[in-house]
C-alpha positions as CSV (number, residue, x, y, z in Angstrom):
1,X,6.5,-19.8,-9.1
2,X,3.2,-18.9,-7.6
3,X,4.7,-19.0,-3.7
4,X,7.2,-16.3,-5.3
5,X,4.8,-14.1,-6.4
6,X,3.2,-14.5,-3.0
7,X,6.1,-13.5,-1.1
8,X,6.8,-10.6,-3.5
9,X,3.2,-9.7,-2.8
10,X,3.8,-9.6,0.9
11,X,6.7,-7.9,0.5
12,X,5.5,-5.0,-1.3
13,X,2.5,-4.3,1.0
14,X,4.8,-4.8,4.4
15,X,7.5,-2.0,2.1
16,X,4.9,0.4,1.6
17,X,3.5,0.2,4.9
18,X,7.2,0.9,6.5
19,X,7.7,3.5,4.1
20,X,4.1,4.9,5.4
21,X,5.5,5.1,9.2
22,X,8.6,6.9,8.0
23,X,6.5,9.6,6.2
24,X,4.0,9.6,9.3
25,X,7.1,10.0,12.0
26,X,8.4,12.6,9.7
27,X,5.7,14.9,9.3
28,X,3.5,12.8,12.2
29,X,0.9,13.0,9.9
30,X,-1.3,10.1,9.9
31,X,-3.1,11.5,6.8
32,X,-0.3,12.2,4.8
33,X,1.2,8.6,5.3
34,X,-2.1,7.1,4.0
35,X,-1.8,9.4,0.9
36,X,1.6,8.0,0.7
37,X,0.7,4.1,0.6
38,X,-2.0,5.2,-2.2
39,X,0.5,6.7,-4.3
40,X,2.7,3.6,-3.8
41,X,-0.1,1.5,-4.6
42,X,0.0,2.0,-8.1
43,X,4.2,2.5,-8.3
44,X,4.1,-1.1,-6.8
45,X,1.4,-2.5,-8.7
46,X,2.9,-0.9,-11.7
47,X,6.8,-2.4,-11.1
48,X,4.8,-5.7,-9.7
49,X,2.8,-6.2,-13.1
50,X,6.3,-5.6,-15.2
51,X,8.3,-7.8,-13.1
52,X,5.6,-10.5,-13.7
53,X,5.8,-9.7,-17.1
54,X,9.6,-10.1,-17.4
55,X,8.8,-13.0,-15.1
56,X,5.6,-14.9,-17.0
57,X,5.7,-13.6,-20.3
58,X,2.4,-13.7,-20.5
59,X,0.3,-11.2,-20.7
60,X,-2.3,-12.0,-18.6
61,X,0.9,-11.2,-15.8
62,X,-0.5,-7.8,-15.8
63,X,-3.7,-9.1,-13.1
64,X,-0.7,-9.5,-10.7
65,X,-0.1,-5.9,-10.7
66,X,-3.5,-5.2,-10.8
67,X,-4.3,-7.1,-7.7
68,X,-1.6,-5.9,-5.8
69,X,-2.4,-2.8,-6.3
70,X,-5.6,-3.5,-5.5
71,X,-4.4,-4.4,-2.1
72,X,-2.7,-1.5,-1.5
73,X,-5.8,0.4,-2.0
74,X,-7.3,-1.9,0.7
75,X,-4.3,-0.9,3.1
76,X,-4.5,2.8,2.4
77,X,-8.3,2.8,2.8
78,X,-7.5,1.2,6.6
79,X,-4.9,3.5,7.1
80,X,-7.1,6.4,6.1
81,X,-10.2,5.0,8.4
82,X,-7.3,4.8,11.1
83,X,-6.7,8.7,10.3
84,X,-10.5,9.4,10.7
85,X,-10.7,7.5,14.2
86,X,-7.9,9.2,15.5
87,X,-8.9,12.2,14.8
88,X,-12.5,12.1,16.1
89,X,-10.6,10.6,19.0
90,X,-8.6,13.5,19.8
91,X,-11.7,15.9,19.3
92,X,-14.1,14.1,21.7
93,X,-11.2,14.0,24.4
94,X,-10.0,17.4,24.2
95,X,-13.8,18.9,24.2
């Protein structure tokens, strides 16, 4: 059970990153994608604490979400510090 939730886990963060890049090669954005993987930070870690619920019943399955989403944070806060480099990247070469 645990090696599920794993891959679940993985499979959430690798979802919300692709979803990022679409965003980002929509509106080629790099900021707006990192706002994107915030806000699906806590839709996943929301639908990953009641699918361990509904899995578990237990309601300690909630820390699941919780630390999901609290990877997701982590990966928005990269992408984000990504969107700062870039940026200050793009300044010092075009000055």
């Amino acid at each position: 059970m645990e090696s599920f939730f794993l891959i679940l886990m993985g499979f959430f963060i690798v979802m919300a990153n692709v979803i990022g890049l679409v965003f980002f090669q929509k509106k080629k954005n790099l900021y707006f994608a990192a706002f994107i993987i915030l806000l699906l930070a806590g839709i996943f870690g929301g639908l990953g604490s009641v699918l361990a619920l509904f899995i578990i019943r237990d309601a300690f399955a909630v820390f699941y979400g919780l630390n999901l989403a609290y990877y997701l944070l982590l990966n928005s806060l990269i992408v984000f510090l990504l969107a700062i480099l870039v940026t200050i990247i793009n300044k010092y070469h075009t000055c």
